[in-house]
C-alpha positions as CSV (number, residue, x, y, z in Angstrom):
1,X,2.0,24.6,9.1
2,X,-0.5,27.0,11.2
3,X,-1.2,28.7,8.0
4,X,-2.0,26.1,5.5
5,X,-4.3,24.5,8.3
6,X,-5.9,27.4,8.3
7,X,-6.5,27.6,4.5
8,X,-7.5,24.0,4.6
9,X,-10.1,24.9,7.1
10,X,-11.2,28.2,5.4
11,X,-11.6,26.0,1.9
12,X,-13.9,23.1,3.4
13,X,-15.9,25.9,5.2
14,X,-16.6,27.6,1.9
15,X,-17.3,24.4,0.5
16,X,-19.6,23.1,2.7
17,X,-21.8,26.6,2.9
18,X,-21.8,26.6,-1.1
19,X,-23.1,22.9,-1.2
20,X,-25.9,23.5,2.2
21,X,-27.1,27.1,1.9
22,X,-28.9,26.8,-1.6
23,X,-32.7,28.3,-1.4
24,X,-33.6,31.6,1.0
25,X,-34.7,29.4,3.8
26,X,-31.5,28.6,4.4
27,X,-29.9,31.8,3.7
28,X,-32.0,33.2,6.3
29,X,-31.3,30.0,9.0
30,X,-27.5,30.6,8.1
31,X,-27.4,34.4,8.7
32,X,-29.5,34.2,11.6
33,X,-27.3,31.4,13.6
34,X,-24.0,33.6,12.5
35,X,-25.5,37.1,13.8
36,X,-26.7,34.9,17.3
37,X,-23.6,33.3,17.1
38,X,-21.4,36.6,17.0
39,X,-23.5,38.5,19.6
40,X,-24.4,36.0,22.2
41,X,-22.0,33.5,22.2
42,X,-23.7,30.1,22.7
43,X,-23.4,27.1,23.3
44,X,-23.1,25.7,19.8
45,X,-25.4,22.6,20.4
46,X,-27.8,25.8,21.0
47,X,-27.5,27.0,17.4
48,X,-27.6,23.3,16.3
49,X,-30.8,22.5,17.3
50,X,-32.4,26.4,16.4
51,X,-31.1,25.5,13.3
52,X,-32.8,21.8,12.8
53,X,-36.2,23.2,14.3
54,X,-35.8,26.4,12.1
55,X,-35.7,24.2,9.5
56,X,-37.9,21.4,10.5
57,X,-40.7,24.7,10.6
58,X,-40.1,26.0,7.6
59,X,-40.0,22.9,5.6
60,X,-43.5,22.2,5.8
């Protein structure tokens, strides 16, 4: 049961990345939160609203 939650999860995740990281802004928004994410460790409503101000900045 552990497993196939686990697949579950891993297929949504892929899904959801294909379907929001489409153009290089995003690419670059998405790599930056994951290497943040694996070296600092924080707070995730941290990398939520990086990520909405990165992209409120670099939509204009």
């Amino acid at each position: 049961m552990v497993a196939a939650s686990l697949g579950l999860m891993a297929a949504v995740t892929w899904q959801l990345t294909r379907a929001a990281v489409v153009d290089l802004p995003t690419v670059l928004i998405a790599a930056t939160a994951a290497l943040v994410l694996f070296r600092r460790r924080p707070n995730s409503t941290w990398l939520i609203l990086g990520g909405a101000a990165a992209g409120w900045l670099l939509q204009g």
